[in-house]
N, C-alpha and C positions, 0 to 999 in steps of 0.2 A: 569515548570508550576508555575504561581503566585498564592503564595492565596489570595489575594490580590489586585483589580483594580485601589486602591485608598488608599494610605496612606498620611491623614491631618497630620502636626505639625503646631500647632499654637494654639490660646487663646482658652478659654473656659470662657464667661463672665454672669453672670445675669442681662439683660436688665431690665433695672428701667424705664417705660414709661408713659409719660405724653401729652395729648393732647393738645394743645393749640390753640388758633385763629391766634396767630401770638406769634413769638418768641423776647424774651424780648431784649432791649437795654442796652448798657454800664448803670449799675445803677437802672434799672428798675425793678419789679416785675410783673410777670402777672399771672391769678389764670387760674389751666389748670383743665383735669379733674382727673377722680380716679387712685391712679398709679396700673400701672397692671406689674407683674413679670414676664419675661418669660426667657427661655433659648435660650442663645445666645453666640455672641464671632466668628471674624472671624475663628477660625479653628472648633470649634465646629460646627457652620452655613454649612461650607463646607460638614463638615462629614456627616451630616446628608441630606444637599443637595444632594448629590450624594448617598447617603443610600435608599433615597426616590426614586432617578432614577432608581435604580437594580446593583448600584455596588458594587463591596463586599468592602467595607470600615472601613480601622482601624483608628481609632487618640491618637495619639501623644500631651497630653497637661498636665495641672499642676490645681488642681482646689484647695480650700480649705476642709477643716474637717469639714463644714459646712452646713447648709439649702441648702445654693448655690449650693453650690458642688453636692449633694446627687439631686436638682433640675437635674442640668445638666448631671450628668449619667445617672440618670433615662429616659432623652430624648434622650441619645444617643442609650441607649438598648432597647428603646421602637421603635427608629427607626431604629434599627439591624446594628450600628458599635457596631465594637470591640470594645472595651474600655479596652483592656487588657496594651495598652500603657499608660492608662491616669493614671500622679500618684497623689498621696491624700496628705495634708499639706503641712507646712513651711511658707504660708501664707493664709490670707484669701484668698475666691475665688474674683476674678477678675468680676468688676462691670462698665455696662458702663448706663450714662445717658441720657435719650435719650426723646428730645422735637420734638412729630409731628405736621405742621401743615396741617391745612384744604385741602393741594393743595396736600398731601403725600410725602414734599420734609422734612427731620428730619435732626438734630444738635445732637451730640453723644461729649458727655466727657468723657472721662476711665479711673477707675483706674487700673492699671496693678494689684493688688493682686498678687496670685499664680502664674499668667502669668508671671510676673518680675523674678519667683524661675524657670521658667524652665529652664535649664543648660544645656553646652555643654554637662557635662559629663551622663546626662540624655539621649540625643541622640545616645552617645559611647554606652549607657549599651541596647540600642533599636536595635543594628544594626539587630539582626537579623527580626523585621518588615520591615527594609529598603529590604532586600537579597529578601523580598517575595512580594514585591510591584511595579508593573509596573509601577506607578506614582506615584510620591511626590509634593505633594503640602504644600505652605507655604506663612505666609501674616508677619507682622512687628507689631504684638502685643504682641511678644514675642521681647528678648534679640536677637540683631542684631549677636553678637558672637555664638547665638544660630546657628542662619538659614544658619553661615557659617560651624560651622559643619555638618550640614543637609548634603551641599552639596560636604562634603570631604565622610560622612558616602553611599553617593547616591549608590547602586548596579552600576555595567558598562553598565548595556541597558535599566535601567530605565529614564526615563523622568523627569525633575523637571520644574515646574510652579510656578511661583512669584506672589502674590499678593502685592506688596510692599507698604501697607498700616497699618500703618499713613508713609507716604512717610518722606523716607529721602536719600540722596547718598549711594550710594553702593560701597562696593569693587568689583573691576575687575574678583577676584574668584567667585560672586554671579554670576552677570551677565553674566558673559560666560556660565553657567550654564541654564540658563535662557530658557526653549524653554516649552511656550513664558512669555516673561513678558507682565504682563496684567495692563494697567494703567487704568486710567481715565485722562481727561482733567488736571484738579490738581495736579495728583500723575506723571504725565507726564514732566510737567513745572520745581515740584521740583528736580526731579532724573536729568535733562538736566542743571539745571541750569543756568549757564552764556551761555552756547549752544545752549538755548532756539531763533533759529532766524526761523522764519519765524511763521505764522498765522494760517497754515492750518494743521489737524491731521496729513495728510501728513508727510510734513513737519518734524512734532518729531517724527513722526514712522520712518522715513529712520535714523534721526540723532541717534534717540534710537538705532534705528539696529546697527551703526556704533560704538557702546560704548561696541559691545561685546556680547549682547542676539543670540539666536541662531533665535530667533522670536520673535514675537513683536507684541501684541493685543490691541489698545487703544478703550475705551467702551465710548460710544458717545450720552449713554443717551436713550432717543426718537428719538434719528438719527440712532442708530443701533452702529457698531461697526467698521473697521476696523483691517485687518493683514497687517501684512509684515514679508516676510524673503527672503534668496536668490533669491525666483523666483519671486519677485515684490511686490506691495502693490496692496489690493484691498481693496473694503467696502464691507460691510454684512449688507444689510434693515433690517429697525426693525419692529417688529409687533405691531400694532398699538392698543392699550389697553387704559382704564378709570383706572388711577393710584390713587390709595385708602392709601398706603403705601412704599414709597422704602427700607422702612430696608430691608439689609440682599438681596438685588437687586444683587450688585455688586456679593456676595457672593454665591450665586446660577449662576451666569454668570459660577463664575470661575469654580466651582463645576463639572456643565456639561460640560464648553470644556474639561477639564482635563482626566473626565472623557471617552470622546467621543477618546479623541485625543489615551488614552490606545485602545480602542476597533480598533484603524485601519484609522480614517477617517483622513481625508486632514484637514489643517489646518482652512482653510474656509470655510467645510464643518461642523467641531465641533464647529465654533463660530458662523454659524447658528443654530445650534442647542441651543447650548448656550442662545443667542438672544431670542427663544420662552420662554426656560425654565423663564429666568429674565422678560420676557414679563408678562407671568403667578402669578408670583412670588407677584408683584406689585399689585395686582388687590384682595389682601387678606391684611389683615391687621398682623402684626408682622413681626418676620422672620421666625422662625425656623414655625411655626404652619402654616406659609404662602406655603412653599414649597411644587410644585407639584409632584406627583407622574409619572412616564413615560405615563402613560395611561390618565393621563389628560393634559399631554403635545401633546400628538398625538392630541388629540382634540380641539386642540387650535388654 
């Protein structure tokens, strides 16, 4: 028995956010409006995504001895993770900048902070969260050496999900691990690299597949999503919404499949679901304050 449906490793950041009309050019200045603070950070975002659905959710992250810091437990306990993994100092917390414009499409700068101090041997001294967690999830805001220990510390029947964002190559140990890695368009292009041949999602989900993932999810925006794994590729429709904000979209994507994919469901069954939850997600402004609850997912 898990106690556990969801354990994040990954960032914990304080969004700096600023509205703009449109987003400045090489050199440019442009006046946005009031900055507004909130709690965020791709593994933080998760945690509390999947906290908000009904899964019992621990995370795993590094924040500072700071405002920040005390900001983003406070949101994590307020939305009922664990926070028993997340540890305190050694650098400030982890900050990302982040310009919306009018259309709800945002540009996000980071600085790593505390995210940069989480350490392999951080994960070593966690394993027992890992022993008690049906799924692990993990994004690239954190030290790339980190998420390979994640995946040496994984229990044997746990499942592990890749956000591999901010995209960069992977070793062979990640990837094989991987069920599913979950790209976007971007994050897709750079993991393939020179491999990158042909035009259509397709196309990089089979080559994806072929690098080692056990599965393979690329998120396609306002087109929905596709999978792929051994038994083929398909698409998953997306639910048609008035997008107000995408922060924190991608991050509640992940959230719910990972989620769903613990509870039983078929791979294209939990990136439907996924799909509404991001759909939902968009139509509120922030991240974390954005996320739906399961009951207003159903209603969507």
């Amino acid at each position: 028995m898990y106690d556990y449906d969801l354990l994040v490793v990954g960032s914990a950041n304080a969004d700096l956010v600023i509205g703009v009309e449109r987003r400045p050019g090489a050199g440019e200045t442009v006046l946005g409006s009031d900055l507004a603070v909130h709690p965020g950070g791709k593994g933080a975002n998760q945690a509390v995504a999947a906290a908000r659905l009904g899964a019992r959710t621990a995370l795993l992250a590094r924040v500072g001895d700071d405002a920040h810091g005390r900001l983003l437990l406070d949101s994590q306990r307020e939305s009922g993770v664990d926070t028993v993994g997340v540890l305190v100092g050694g650098a400030p917390t982890g900050v990302a900048l982040i310009t919306v414009d009018p259309s709800g499409d945002n540009s996000i700068v980071v600085s790593p902070g505390a995210n940069g101090r989480l350490a392999p041997e951080d994960v070593s001294a966690a394993a027992c969260l890992f022993q008690s967690s049906r799924v692990v999830s993990a994004q690239l805001e954190i030290p790339l050496e980190t998420v390979v220990e994640v995946v040496r510390t994984l229990a044997p029947d746990s499942r592990f999900v890749l956000n591999p964002s901010p995209p960069r190559p992977l070793p062979g140990e990640v990837l094989a691990a991987c069920d599913p890695l979950i790209v976007n368009e971007h994050e897709a292009k750079v993991i393939l690299g020179a491999s990158a041949v042909g035009d259509s999602p397709e196309d990089w989900a089979r080559i994806l597949l072929a690098k080692g993932p056990r599965s393979v999810v690329v998120t396609l925006g306002g087109e929905g999503a596709l999978v792929a794994s051994a038994e083929g590729v398909s698409r998953v429709p997306s639910v048609k919404v008035d997008a107000v904000d995408t922060t924190g979209a991608g991050d509640a994507f992940t959230a719910a499949l990972a989620f769903r994919l613990g509870a039983g469901e078929s791979l294209a069954e939990a990136a439907a679901y996924a799909s509404r939850v991001g759909a939902v997600t968009v139509t509120k402004e922030g991240a974390q304050a954005s996320f739906p609850t399961a009951a207003e997912v159903a209603e969507a």
